[in-house]
DSSP file (Angstrom, degrees, kcal/mol; ACC not computed):
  #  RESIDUE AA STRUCTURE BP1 BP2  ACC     N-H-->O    O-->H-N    N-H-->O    O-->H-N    TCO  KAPPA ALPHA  PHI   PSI    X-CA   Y-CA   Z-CA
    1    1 A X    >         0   0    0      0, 0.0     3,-2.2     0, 0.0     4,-0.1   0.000 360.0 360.0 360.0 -53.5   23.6    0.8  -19.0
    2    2 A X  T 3   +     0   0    0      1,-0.3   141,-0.0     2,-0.1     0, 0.0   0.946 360.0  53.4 -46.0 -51.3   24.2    1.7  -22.7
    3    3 A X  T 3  S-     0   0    0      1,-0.1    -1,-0.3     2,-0.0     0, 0.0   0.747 111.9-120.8 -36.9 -36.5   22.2    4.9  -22.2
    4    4 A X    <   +     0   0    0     -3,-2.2     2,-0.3     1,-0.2    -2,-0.1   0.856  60.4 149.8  82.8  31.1   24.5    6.1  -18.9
    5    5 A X        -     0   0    0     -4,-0.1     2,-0.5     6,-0.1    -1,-0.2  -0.728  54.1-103.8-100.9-172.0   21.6    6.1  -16.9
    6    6 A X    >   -     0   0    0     -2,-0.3     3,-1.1     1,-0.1     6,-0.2  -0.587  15.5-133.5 -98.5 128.4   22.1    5.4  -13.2
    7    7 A X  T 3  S+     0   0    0     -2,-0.5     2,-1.7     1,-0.2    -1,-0.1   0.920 108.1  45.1 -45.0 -67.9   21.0    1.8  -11.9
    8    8 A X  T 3  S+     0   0    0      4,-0.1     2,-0.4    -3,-0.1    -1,-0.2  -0.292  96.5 105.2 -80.8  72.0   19.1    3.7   -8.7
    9    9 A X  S <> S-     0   0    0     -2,-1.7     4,-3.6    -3,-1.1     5,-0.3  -0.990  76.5-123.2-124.8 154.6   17.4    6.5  -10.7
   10   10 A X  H  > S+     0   0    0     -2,-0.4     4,-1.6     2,-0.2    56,-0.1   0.678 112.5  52.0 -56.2 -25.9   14.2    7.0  -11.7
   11   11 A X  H  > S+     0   0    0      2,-0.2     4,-1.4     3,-0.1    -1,-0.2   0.944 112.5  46.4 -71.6 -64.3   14.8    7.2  -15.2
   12   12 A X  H  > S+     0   0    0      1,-0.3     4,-0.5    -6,-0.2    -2,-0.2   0.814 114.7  50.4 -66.6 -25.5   16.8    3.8  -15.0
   13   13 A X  H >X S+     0   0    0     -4,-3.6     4,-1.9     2,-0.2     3,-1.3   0.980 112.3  46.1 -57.2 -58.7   13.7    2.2  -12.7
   14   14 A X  H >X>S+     0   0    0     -4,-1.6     4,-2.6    -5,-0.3     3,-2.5   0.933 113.8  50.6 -56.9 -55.1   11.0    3.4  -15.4
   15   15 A X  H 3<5S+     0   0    0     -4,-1.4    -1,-0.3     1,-0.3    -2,-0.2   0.368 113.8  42.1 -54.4   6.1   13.2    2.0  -18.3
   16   16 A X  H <X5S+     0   0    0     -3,-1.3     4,-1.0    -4,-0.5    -1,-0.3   0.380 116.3  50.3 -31.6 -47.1   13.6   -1.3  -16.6
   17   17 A X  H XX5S+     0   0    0     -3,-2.5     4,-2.5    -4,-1.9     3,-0.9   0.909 118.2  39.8 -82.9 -75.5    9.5   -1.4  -15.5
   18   18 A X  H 3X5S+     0   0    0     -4,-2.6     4,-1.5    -5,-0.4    60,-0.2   0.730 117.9  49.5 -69.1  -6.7    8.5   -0.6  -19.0
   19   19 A X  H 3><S+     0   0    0     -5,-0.5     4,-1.2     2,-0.2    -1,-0.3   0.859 114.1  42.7 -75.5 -47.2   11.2   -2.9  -20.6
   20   20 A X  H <X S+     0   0    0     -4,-1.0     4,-1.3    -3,-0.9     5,-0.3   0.597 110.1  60.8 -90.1 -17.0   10.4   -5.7  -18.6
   21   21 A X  H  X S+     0   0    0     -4,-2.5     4,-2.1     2,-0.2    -2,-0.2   0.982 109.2  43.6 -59.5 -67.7    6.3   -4.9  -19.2
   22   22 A X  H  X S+     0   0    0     -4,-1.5     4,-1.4    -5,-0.3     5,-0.3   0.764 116.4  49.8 -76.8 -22.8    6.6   -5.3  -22.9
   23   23 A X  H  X S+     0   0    0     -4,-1.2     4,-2.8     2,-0.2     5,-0.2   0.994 121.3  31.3 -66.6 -64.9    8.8   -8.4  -22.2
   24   24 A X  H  X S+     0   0    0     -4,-1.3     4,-2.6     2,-0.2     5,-0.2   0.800 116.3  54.6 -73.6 -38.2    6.4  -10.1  -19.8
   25   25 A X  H >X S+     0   0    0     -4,-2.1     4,-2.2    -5,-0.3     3,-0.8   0.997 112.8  46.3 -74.0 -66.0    3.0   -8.8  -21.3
   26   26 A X  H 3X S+     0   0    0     -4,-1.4     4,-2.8     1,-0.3     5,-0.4   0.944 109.9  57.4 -56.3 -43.1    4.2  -10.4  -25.0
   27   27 A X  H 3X S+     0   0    0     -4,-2.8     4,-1.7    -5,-0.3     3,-0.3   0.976 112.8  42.6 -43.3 -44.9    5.3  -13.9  -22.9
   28   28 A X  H <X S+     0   0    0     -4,-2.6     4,-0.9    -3,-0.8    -1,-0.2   0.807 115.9  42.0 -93.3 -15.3    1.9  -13.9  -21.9
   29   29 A X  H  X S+     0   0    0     -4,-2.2     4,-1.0    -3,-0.4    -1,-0.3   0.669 118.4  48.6 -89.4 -11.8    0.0  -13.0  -25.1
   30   30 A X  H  X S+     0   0    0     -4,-2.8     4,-2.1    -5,-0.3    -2,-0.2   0.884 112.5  46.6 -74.4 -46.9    2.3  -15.2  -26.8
   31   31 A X  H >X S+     0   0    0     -4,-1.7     4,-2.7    -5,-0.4     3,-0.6   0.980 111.8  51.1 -66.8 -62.1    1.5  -17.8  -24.0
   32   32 A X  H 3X S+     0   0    0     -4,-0.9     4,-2.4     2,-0.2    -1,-0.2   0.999 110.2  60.3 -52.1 -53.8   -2.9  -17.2  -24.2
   33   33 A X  H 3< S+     0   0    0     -4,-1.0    -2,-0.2     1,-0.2    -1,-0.2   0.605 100.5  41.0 -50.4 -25.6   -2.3  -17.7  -27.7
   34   34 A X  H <X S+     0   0    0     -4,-2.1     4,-0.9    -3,-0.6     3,-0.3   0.376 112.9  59.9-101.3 -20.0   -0.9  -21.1  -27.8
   35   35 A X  H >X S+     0   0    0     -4,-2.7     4,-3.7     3,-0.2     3,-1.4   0.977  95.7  60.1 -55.4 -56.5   -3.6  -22.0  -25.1
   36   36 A X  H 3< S+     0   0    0     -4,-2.4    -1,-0.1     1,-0.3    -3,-0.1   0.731 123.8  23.8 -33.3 -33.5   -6.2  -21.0  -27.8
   37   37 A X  H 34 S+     0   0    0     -3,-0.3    -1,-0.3    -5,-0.2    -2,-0.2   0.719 137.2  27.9 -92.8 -29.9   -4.4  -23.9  -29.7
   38   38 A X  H << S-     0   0    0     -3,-1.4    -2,-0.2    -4,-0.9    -3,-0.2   0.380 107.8-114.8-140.0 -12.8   -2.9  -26.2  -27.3
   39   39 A X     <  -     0   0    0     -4,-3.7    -3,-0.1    -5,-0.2    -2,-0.1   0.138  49.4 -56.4  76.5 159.1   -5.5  -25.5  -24.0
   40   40 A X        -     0   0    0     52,-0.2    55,-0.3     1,-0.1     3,-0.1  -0.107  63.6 -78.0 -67.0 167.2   -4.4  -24.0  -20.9
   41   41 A X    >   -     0   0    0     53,-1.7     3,-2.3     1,-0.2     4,-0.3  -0.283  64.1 -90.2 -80.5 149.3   -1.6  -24.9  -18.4
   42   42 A X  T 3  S+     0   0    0      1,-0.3    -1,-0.2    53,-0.1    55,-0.0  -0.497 118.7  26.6 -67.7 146.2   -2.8  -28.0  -16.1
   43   43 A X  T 3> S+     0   0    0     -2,-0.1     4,-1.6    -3,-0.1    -1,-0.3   0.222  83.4 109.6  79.6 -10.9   -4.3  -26.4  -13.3
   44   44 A X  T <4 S+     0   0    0     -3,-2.3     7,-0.2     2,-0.2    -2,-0.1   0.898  71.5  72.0 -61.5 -35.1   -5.5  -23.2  -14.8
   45   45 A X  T >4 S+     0   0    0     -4,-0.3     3,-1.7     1,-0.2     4,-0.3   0.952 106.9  27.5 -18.0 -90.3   -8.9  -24.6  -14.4
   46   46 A X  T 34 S+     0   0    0      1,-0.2    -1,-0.2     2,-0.1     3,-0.2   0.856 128.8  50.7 -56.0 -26.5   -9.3  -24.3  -10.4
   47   47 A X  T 3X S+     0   0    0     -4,-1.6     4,-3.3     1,-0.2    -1,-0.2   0.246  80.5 111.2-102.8  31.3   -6.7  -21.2  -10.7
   48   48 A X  H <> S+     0   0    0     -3,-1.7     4,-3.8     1,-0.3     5,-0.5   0.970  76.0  37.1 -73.2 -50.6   -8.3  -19.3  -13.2
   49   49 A X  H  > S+     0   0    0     -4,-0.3     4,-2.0     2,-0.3    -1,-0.3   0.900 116.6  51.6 -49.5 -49.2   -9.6  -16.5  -11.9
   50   50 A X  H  > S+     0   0    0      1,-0.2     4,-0.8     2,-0.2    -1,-0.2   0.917 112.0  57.6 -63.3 -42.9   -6.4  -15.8   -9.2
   51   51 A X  H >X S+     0   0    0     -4,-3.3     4,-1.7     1,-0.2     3,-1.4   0.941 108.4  39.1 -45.6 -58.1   -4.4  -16.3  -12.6
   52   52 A X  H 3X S+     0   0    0     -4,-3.8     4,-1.4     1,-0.3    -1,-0.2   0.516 112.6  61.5 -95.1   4.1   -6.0  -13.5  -14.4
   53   53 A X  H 3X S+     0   0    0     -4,-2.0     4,-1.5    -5,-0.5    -1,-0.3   0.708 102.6  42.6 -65.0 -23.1   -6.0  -11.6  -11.4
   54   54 A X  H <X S+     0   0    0     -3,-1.4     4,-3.2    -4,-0.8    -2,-0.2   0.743 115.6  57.0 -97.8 -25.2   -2.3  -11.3  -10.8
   55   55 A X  H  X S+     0   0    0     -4,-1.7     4,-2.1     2,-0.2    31,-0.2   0.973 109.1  46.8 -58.2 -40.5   -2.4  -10.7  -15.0
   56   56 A X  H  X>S+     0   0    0     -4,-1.4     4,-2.7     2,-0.2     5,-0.5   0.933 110.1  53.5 -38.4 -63.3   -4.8   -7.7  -14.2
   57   57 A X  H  X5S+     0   0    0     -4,-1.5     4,-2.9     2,-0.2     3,-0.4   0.954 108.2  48.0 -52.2 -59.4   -2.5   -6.6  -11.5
   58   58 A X  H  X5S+     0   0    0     -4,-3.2     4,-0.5     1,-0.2    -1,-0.2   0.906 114.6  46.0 -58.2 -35.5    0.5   -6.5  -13.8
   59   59 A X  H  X5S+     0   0    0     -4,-2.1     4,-0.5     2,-0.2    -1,-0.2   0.665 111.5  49.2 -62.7 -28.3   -1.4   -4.6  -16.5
   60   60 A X  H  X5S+     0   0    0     -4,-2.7     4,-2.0    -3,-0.4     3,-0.4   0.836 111.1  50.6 -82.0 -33.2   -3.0   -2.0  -14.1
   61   61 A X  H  <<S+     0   0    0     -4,-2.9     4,-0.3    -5,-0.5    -2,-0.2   0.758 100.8  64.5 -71.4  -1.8    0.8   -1.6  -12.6
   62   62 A X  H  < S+     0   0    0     -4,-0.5     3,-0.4    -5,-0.2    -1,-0.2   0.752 103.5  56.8 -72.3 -42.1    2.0   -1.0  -16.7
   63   63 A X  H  < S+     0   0    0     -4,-0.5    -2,-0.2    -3,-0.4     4,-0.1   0.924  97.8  54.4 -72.0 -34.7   -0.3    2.0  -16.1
   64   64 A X  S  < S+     0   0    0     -4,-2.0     2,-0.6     2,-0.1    -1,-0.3   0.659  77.2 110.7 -63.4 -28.0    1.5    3.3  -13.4
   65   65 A X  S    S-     0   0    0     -3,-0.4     5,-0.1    -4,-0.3     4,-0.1  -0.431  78.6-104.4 -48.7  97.1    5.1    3.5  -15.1
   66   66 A X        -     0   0    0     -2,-0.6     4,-0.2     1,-0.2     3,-0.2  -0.027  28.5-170.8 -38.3 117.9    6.2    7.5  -15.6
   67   67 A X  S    S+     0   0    0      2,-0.1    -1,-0.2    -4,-0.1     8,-0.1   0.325  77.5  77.2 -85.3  -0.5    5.7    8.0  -18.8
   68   68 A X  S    S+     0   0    0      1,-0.1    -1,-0.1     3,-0.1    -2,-0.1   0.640 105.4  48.5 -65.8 -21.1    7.6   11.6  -18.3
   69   69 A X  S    S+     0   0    0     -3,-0.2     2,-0.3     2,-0.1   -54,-0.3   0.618 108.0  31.1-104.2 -16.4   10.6    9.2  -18.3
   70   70 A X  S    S-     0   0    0     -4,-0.2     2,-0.1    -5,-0.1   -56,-0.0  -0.908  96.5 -67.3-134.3 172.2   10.9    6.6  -20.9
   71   71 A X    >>  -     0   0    0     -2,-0.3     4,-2.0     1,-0.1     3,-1.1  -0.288  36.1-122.4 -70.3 146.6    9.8    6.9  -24.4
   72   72 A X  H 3> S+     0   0    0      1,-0.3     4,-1.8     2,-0.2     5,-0.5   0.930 107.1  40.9 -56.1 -47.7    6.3    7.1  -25.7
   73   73 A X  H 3> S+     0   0    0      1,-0.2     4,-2.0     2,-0.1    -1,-0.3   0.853 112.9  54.7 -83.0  -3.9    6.0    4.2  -27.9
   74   74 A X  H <> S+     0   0    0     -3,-1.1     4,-2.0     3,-0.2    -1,-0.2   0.894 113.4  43.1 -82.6 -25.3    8.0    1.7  -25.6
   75   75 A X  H  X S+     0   0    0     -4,-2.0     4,-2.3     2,-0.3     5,-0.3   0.979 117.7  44.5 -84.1 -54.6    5.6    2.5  -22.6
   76   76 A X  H  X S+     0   0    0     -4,-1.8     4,-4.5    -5,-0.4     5,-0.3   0.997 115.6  50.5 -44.9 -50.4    2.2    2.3  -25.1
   77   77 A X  H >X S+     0   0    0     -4,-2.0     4,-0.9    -5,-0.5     3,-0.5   0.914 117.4  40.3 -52.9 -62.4    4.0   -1.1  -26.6
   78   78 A X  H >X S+     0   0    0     -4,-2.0     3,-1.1     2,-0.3     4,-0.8   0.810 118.7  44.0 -77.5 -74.4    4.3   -2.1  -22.9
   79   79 A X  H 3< S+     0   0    0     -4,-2.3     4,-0.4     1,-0.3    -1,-0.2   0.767 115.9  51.8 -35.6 -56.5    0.5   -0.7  -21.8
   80   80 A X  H <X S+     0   0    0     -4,-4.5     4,-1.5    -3,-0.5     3,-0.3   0.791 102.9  53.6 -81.1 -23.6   -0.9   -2.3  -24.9
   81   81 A X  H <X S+     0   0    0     -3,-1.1     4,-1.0    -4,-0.9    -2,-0.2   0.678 108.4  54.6 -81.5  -1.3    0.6   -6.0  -24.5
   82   82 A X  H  X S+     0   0    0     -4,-0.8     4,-1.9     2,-0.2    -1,-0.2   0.640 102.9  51.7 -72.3 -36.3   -0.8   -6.1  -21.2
   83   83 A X  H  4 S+     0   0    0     -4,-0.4     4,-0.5    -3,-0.3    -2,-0.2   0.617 107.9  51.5-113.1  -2.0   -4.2   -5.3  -22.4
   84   84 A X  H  X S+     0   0    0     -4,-1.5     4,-2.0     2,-0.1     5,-0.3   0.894 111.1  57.6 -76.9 -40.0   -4.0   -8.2  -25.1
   85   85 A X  H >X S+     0   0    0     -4,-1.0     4,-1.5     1,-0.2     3,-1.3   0.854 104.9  43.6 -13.6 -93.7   -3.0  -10.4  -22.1
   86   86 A X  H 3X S+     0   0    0     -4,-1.9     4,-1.4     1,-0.3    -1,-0.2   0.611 115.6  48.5 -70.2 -16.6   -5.5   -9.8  -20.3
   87   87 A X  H 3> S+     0   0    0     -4,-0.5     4,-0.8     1,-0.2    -1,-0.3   0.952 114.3  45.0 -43.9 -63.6   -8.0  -10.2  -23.4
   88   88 A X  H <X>S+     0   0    0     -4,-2.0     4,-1.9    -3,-1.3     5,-0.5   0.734 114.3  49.7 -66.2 -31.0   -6.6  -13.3  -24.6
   89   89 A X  H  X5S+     0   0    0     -4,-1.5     4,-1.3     1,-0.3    -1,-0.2   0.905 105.5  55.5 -87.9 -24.8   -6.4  -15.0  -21.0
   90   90 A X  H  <5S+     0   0    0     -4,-1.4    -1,-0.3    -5,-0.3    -2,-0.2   0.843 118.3  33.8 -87.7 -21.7   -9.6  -14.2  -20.2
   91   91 A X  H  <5S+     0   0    0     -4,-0.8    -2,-0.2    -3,-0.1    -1,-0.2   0.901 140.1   8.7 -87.2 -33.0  -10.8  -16.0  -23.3
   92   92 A X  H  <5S-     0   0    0     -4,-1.9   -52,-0.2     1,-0.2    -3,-0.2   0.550  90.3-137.1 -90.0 -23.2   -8.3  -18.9  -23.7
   93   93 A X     << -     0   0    0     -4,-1.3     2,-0.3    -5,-0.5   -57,-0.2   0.047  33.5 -81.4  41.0-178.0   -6.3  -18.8  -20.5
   94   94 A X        -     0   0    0      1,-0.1   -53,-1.7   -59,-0.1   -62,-0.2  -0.908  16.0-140.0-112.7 167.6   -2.3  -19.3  -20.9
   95   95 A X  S    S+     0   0    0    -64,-0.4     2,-0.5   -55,-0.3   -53,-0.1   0.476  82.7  63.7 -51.9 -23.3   -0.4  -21.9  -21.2
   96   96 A X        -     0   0    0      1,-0.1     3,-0.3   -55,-0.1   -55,-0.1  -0.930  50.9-168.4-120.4 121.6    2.3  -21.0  -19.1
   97   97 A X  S    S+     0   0    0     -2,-0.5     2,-0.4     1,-0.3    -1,-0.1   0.835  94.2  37.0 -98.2 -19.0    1.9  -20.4  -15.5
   98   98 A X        -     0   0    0      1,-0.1    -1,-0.3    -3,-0.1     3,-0.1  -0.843  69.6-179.4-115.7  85.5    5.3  -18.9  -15.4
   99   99 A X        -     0   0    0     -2,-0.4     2,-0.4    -3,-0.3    -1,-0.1   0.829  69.6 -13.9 -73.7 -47.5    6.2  -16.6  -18.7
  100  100 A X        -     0   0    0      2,-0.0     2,-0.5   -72,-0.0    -1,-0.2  -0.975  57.5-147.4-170.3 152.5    9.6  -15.5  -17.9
  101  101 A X        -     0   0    0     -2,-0.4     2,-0.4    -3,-0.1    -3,-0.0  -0.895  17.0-179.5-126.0  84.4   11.8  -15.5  -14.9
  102  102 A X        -     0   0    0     -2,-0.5     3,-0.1     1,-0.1    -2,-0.0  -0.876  39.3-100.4-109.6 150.0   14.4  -12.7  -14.3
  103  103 A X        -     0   0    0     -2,-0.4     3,-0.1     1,-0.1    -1,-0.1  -0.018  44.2-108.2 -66.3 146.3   16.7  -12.5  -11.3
  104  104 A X    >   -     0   0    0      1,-0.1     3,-0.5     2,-0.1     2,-0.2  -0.438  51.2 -86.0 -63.3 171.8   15.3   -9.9   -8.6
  105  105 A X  T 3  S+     0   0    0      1,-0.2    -1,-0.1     2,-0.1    -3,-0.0  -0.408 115.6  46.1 -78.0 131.7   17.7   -6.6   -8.7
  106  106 A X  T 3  S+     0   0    0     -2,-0.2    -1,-0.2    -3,-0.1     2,-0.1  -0.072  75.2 120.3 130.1 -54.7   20.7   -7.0   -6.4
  107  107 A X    <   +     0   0    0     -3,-0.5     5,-0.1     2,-0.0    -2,-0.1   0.322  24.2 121.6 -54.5 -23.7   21.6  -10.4   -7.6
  108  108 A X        -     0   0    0     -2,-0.1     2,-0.8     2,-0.1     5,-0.0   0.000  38.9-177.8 -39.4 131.7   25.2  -10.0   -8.9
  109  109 A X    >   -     0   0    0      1,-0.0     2,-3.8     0, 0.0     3,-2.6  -0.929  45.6 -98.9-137.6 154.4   27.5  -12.6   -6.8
  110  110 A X  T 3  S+     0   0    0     -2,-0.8    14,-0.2     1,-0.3    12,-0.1   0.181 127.0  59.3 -51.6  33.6   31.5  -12.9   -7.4
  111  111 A X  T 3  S+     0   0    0     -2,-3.8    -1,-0.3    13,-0.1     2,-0.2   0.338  80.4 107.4-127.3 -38.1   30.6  -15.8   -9.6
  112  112 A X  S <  S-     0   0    0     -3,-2.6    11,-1.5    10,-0.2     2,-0.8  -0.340  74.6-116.5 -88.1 122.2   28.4  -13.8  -11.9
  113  113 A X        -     0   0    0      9,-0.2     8,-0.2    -2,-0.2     9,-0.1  -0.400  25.9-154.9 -42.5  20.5   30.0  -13.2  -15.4
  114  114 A X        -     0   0    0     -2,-0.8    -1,-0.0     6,-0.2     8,-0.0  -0.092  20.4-131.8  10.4  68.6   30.9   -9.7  -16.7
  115  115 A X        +     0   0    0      5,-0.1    27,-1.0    26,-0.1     2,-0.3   0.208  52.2 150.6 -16.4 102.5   31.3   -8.3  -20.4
  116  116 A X  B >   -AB 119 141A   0      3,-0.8     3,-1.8    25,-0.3    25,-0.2  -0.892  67.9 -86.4-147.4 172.5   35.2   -6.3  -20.0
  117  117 A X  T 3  S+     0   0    0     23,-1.9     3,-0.1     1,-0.4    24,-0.1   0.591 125.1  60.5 -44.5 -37.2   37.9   -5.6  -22.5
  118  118 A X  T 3  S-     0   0    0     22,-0.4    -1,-0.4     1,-0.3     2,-0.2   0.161 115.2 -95.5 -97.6  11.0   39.1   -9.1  -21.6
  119  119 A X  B <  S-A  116   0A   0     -3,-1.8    -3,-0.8     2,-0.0    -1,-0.3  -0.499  80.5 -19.7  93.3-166.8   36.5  -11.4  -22.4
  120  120 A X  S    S-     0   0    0     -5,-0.2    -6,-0.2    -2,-0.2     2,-0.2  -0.456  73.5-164.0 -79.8 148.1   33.7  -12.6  -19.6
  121  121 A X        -     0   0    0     -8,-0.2     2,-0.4    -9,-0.1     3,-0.1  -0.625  22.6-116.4-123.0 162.9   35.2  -12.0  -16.1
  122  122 A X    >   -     0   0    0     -2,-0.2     3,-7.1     1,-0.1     4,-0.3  -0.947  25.5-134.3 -89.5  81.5   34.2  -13.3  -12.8
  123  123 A X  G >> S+     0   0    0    -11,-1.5     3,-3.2    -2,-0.4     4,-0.6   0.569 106.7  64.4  -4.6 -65.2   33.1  -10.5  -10.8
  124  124 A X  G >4 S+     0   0    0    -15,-0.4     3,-1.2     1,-0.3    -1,-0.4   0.860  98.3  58.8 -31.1 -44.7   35.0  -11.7   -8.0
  125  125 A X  G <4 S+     0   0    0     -3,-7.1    -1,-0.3     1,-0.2    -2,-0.2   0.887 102.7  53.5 -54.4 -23.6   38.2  -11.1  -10.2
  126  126 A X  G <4 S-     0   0    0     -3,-3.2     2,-0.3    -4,-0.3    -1,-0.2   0.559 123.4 -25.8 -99.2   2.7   37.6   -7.6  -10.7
  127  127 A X  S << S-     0   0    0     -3,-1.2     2,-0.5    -4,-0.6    10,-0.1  -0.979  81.8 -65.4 174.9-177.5   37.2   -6.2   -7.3
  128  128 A X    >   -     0   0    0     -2,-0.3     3,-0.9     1,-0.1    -4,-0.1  -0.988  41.3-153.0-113.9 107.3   36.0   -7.4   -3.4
  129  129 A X  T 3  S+     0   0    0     -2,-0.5    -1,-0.1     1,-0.2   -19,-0.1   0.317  91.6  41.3   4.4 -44.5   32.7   -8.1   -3.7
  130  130 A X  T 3  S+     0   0    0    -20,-0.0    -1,-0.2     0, 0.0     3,-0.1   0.173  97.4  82.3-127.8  18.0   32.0   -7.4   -0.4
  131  131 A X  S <  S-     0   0    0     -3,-0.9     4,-0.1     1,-0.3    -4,-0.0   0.143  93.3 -25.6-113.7-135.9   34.1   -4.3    0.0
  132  132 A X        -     0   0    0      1,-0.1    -1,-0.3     2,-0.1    -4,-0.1  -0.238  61.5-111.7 -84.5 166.1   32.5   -0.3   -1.3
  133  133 A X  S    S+     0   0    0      1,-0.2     2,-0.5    -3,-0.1    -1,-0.1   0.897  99.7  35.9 -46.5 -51.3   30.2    0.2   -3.7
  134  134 A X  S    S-     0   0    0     18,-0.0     2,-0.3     3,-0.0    -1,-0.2  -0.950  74.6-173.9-113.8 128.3   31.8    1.7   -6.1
  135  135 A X        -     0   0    0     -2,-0.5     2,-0.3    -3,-0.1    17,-0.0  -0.870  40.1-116.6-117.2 165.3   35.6    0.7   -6.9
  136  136 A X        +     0   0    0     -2,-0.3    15,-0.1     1,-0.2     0, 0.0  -0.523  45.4 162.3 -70.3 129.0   38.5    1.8   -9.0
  137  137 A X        -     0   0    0     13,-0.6    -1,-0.2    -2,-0.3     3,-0.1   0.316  39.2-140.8-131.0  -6.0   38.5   -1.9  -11.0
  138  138 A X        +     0   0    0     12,-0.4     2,-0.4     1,-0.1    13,-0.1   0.981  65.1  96.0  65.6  29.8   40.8    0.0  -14.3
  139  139 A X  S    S-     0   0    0     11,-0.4    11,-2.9   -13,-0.0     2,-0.3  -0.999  71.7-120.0-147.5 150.5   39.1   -1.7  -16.8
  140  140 A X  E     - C   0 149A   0     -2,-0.4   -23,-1.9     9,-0.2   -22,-0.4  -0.824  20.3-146.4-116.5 166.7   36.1   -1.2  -19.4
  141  141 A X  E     -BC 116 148A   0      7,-1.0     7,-2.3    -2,-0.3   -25,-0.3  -0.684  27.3 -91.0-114.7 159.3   33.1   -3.1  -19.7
  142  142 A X        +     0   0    0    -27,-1.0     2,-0.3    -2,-0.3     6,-0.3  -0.099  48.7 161.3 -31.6 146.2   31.0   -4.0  -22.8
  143  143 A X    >   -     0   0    0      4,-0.1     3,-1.8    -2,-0.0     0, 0.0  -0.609  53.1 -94.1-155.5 150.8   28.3   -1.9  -23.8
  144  144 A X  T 3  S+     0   0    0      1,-0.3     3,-0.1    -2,-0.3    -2,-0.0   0.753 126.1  47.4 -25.7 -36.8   25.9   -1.1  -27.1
  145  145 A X  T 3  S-     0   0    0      1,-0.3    -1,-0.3    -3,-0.0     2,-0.0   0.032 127.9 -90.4-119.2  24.4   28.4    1.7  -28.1
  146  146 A X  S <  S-     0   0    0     -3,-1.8    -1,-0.3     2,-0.0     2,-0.1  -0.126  76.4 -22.7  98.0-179.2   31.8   -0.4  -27.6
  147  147 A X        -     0   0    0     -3,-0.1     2,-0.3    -7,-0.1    -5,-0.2  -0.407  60.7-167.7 -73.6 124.7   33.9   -0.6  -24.2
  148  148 A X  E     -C  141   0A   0     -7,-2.3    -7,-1.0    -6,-0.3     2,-0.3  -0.604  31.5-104.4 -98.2 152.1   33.7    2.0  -21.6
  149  149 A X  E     -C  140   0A   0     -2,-0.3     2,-0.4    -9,-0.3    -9,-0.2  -0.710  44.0-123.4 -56.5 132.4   35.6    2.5  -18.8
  150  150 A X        +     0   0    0    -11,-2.9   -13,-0.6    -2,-0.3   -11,-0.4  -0.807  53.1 115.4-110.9 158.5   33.7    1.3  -15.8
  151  151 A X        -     0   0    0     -2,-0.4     3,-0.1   -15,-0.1   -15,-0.1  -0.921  68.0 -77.4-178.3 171.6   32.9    3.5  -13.0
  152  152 A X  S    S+     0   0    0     -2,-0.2     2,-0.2     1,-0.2    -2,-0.1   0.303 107.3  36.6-111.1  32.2   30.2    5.0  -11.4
  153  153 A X              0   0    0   -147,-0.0    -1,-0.2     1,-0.0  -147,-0.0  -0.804 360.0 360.0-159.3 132.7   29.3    7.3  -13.1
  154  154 A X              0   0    0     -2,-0.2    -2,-0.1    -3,-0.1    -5,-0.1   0.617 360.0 360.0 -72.3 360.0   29.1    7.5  -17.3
């Protein structure tokens, strides 16, 4: 958002993929690493393999991220904590069968809190949920580089 790019573009999908890569790939080398110490999550035993298969799967899909689209060293950071994952799991396992949790995309609900001019908002206050995509709401929102006017397009 701080950037202005658009939530459905391709730019804002790769930065999102490769953001949430380098998030998820360090949870899980952090996570192999305190197995090394602390032993693996109960049940890693029987699951081991399906476990460091779906880590495999996330690491091969790290490869897959345009790299025409986001910056070189976040998508290498990304690329490369995946491929200590799967290093470390496959020698310690992790600890953690679940690293990090974020809500799928879509998820906002009139309940869900909002950064504006005015302190946290209720979505709901600012507009009909359930009415167009984009509305006039007259207000600015939060962002890296101070309060914006929101709208749907930066």
């Amino acid at each position: 958002m701080a950037l202005g790019l658009p939530y459905d573009s391709d730019e804002g999908r790769a930065w999102a993929s490769a953001i949430t890569a380098l998030m998820t790939g360090h949870a899980y080398a952090t996570s192999a690493r305190t197995a090394a110490r602390m032993g693996p999550f109960a049940g890693y035993a029987e699951n081991r393999e399906p476990m460091n298969n779906v880590l495999r799967m996330h690491r091969d899909a790290a490869s897959t991220i345009d790299e025409e689209k986001v910056p070189p060293e976040l998508l290498g950071s990304a690329q490369e904590s995946w491929d200590t994952t799967v290093e470390l799991a496959q020698t310690y396992g992790v600890r953690n069968s679940q690293a990090t949790v974020l809500a799928p995309t879509g998820c906002l609900v009139g309940s869900s809190l909002v950064p504006t001019e005015r302190g946290l908002l209720r979505l709901a206050s600012l507009g009909d949920v359930e009415g167009e995509k984009w509305q006039r709401l007259g207000i600015e929102v939060a962002t890296d580089e101070g309060s914006r006017p929101a709208s749907s397009q930066w």
